[in-house]
C-alpha positions in Angstrom: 39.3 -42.7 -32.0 36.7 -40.7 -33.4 36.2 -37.9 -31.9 40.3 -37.0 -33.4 41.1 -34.8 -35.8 42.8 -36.3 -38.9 46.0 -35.3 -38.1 46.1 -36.9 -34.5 45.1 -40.2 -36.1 47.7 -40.1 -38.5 50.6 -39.5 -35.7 48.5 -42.3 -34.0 49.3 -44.3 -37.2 52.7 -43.8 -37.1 53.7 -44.2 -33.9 52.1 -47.8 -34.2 54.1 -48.5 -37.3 57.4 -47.1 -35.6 56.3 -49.3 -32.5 55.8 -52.4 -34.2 59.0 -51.9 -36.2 60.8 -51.5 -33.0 59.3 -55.1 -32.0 60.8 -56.8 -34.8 64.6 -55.2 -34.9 66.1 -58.3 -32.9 68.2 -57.5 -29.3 71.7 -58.1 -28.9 72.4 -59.2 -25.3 75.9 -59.0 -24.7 77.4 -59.9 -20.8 80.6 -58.2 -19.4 82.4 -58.4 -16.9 85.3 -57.1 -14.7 88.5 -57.8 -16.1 89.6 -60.7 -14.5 92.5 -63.1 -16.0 90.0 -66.2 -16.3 93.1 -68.3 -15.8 94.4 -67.1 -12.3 91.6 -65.0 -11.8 93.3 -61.8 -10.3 91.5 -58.8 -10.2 92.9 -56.2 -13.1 96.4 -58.0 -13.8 99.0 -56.2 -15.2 99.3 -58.4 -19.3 102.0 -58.5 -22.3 101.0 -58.7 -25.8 102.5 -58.7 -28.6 101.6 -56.5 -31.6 100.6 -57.4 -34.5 99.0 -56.3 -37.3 95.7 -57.5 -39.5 92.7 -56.3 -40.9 88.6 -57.4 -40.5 85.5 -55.5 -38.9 85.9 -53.4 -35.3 83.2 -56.3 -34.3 85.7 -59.0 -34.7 88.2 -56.8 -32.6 90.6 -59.5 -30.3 93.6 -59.4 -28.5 95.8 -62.4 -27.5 97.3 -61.4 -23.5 99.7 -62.9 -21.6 98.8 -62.3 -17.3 102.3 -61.7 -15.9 100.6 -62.8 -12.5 100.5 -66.6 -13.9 102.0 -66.4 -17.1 98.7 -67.7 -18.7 97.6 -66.7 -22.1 94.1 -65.8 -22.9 92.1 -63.6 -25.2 90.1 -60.0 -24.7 87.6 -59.5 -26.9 85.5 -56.1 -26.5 81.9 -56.0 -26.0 81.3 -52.7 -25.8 83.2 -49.6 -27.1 84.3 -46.0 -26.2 85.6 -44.6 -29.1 87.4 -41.0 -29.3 88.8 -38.8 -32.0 92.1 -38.3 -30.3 94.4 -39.9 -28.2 94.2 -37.1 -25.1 90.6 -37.8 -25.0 91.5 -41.6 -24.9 93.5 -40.9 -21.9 91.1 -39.2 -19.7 88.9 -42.4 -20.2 91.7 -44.5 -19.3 92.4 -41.9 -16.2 88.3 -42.5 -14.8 89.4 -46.2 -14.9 92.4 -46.4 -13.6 90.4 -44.7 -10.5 87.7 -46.7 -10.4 90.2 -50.1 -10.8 92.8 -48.6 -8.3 89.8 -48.4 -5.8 89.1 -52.0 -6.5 92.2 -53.0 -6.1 93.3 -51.2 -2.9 
């Protein structure tokens, strides 16, 4: 380290800092899956719910479904989001799964 210039020790410096500070932020493992009713277990069933309205964090986000293949209830709860400005937007996301799904489920 000696034969660097001030400044390259000092970005040496930081990046340590950032590095270490990196090492203590704690990681959130979260498993997914295919959706699957975990009652009946078909693949992508067609469900019911019923709306209704409440309040709390986007984190806490669940939704009570009924399969209409068994007539089971269970709950969804999202682990990971895609989030969009406007509804068309929403859509095309909904289109690239419906492709993906309808492949699955051919």
């Amino acid at each position: 380290m000696e034969n660097l210039g001030r400044e390259d020790k000092q970005l040496l410096r930081r990046a340590v800092t950032a590095l270490e500070k990196l090492a203590e932020d704690p990681i959130l493992e979260i498993e997914g899956g295919p959706p699957i009713c975990p009652n009946c277990h078909t693949m992508n069933p067609v469900v019911v719910t019923e709306v209704q309205s409440g309040q709390g964090p986007l984190s806490e986000f669940a939704i009570a479904l009924e399969c209409t293949s068994c007539g089971s209830s269970f709950f969804a709860v999202p682990l990971e989001w895609a989030l969009f400005t406007t509804y068309q937007e929403a859509e095309e996301e909904i289109e690239k799964r419906r492709e993906v799904f309808g492949a699955i489920n051919s």
